[in-house]
N, C-alpha and C positions, 0 to 999 in steps of 0.2 A: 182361357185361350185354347187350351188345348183338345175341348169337347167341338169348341167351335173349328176347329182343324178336322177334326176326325169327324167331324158331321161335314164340311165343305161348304160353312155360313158363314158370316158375318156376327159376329159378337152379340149382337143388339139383337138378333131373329132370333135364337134360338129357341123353342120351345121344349112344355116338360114333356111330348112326346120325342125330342129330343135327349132328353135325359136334363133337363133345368129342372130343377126339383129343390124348395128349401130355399136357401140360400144360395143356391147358384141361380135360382131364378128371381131373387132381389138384386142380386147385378147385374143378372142381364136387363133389366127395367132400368138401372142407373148407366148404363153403358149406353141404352136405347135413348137415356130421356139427355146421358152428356153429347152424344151425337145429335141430338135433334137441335139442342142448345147452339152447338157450334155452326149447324148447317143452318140458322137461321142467322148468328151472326156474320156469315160469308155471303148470304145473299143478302141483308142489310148494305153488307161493305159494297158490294156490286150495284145493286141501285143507288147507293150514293157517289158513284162514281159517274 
């Protein structure tokens, strides 16, 4: 959270020329893939409505 402050992104963009590198760049892939997760089940919910 806090690189992603100091860079001015979004959790889930950062890259390792942001400084993701290791293991901070396996959460940002699990951060990018639980976002993607959720924004599919809110447009799910919205078409079914």
């Amino acid at each position: 959270m806090p690189m992603a402050q100091e860079k001015t992104k979004p959790m889930f963009l950062l890259k390792p020329g942001d400084g993701a590198i290791g293991a901070h760049y396996q959460a940002v892939q699990s951060c990018y893939n639980d976002f993607k997760q959720l924004t599919l089940k809110i447009i799910s919910a919205i078409d079914s409505n």
